[in-house]
N, C-alpha and C positions, 0 to 999 in steps of 0.2 A: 504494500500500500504506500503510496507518494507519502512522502512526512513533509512537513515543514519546517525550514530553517527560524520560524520566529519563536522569538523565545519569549514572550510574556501574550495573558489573552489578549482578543481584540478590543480596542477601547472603545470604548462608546458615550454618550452623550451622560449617562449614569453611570459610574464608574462602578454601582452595586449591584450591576446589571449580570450575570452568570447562568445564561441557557446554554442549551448543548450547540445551538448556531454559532456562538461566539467559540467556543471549546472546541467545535469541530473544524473552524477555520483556521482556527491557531496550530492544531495540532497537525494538520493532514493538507493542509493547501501551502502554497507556495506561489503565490500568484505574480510576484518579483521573476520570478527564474522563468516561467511558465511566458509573461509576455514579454519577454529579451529573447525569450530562445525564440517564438512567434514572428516577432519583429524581424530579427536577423535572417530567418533562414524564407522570409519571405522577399526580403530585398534583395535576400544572393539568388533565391530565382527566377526574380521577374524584373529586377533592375527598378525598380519602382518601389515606397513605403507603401505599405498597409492600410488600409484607412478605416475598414468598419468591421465588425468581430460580431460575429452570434457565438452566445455560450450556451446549449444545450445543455439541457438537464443543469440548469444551473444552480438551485437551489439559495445559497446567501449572494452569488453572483460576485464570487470574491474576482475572477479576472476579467468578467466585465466593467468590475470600478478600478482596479489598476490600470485597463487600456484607456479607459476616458482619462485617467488622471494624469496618463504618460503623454499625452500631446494634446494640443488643445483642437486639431482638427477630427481626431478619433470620434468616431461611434460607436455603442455597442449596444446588442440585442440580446435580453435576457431571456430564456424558454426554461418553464419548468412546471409540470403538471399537478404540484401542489402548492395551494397557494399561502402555507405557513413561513416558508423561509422566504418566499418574495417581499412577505408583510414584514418579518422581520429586517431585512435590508432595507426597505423604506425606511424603515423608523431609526434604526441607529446606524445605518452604513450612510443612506443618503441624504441624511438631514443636515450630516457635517459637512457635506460638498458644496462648493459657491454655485450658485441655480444655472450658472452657463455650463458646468458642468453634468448639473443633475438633467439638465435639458437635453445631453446627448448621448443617455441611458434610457431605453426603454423594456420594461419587462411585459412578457406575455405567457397569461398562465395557462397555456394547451398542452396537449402532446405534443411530441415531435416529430410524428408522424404526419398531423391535422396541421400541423403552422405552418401559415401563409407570409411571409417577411418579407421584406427587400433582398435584392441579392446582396449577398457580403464576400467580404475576402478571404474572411478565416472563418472557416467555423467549428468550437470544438466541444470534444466531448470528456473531461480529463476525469480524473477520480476513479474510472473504470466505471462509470455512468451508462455507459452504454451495453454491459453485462448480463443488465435487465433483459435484452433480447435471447432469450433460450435458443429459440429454433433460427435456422440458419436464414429462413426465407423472411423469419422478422427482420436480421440484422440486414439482409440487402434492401428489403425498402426502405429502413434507414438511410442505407448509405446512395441508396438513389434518389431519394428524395433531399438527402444534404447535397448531393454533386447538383441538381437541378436548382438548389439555391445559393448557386457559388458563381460568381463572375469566371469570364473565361479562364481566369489565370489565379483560381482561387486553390487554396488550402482547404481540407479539414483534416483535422490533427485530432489522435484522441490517445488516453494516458493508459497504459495498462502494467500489470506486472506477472512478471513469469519465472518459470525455473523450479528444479522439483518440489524446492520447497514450500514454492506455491501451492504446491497438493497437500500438503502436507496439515493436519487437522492440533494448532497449536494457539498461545496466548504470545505478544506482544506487547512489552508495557513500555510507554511514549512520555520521556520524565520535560513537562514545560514547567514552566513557572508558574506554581500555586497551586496546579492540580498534574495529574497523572491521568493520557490518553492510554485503554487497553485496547489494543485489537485482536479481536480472537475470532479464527473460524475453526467455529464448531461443527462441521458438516464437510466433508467432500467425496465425492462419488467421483472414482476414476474410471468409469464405465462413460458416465456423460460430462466429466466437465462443471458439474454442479457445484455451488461452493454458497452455505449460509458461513455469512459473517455478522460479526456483532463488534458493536463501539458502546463500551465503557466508558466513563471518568469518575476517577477518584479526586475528591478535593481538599483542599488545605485543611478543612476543618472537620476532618473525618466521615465526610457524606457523599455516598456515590450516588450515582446517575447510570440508573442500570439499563441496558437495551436501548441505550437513546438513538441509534440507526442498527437496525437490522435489512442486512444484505441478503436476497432470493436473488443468486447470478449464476450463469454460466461463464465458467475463466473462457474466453475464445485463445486459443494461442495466437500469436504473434504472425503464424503462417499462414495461419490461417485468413487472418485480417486483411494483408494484403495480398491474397489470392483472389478477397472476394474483393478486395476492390477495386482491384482491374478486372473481375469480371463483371463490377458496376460503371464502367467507363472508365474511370480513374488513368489518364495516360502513364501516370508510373505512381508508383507507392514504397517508402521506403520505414526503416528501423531506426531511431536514435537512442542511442542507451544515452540515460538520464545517468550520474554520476556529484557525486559530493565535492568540492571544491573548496579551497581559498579563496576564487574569486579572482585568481591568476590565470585559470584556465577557463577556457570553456565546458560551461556544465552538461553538455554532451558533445555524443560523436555517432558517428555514420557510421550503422554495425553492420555489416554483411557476414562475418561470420562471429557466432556467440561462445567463443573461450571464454566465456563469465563464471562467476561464483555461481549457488545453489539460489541464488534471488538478484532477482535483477529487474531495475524497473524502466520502462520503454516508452519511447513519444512511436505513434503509429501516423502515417502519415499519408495522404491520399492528395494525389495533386491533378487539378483538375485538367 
């Protein structure tokens, strides 16, 4: 599972404020890293910057407010079929943004299957968000219906993780500041690919926060991904292993072959 490099909760307008939105953004996003790698590797292909990002399955819409935040000509479009953590990024993500900013985020609570949007340049799906699709003929109308709402020369980018360990049915404990993320999957079927997971936190004052996201996914591997998605038009598709840094280096690379450790976590990438 993606971690994130920050290290205390996300702030907010009440600083006594402690739902699992704020605990899960801290703990498991990385929205800094996620729109540099977006940015970058969209300008070394198209000779051109980026300009508007749909986040799928976005839920607190953590990289849709770091793309608006990172240039002032940005846009971004939020999609996510429950409309709890949309509400909650109104209220304490975008109430601190100056209204020129807050004006060029827009969320939309459908499926993403059903949503109709402008074309964009990027569009992703990170967290392993898109998991949700079990069977293989859901994941291709996904990804044909993301390539039909991507400019000619558009991206969509989605986050996965892999390696035996990923099958593997264990606990994970995520030490931030003031509280303690667990990730545990408790389920995996290596017949189908199945994987319940569960997100825990433990907090400063002794009080957990049990079952706050439960995962019903199927792991797709990696070869899978981009098999289907040049058989959904995708003119190429490639692998980035994602990678921990100083900040000297780039936080990934172009994997074509995986001499990796037993876990490894990947950008999937589909170019239109």
């Amino acid at each position: 599972m993606a971690l994130s490099d920050s290290a205390t909760v996300l702030e907010t307008h009440d600083s006594t404020v402690v739902n699992k939105y704020a605990l899960y953004t801290t703990a498991f996003q990385s929205p800094d890293v996620d729109v540099l790698f977006l940015s970058d590797l969209f300008k070394r292909e198209n000779g051109r910057n980026a300009k508007s990002l749909r986040e799928d399955f976005c839920g607190t819409a953590a990289i849709c407010t770091r793309w608006i935040e990172s240039d002032f000509e940005r846009t971004a479009i939020g999609v996510d079929i429950d409309a709890a953590p949309l509400a909650w990024c109104r209220e304490h993500i975008l109430s601190r943004l100056p209204p020129k900013q807050r004006a060029r985020l827009q969320f939309v609570c459908s499926d993403v299957l059903d949503n109709v949007s402008p074309l964009a340049d990027l569009i992703v799906a990170f967290n392993c968000s898109f998991c949700v699709f079990k069977r293989r003929d859901q994941l291709k109308a996904y990804f044909e219906c993301a390539r039909n709402s991507l400019v000619d020369d558009g991206l969509l980018a989605l986050e996965l993780y892999a390696g035996p360990e990923a099958q593997m049915i264990g606990v994970d404990r995520i030490p931030c500041k003031n509280f303690v993320a667990v990730w545990e999957q408790a389920e995996f079927n290596a017949v189908t690919n199945e994987a319940l997971n569960r997100i825990h936190f433990e907090l400063a004052d002794g009080s957990r926060i049990q079952n706050a996201f439960v995962y019903d996914w199927r792991l797709w591997s990696p070869s899978e991904l981009t098999d289907l998605l040049l058989e959904c038009g995708f003119r190429d598709s490639r692998l980035y292993r994602k990678q921990k840094t100083d900040g000297s280096e780039p936080a990934t690379e172009l994997c074509t072959r995986a001499d990796v450790p037993n876990y490894w976590e990947v950008y999937v990438v589909g170019f239109r």
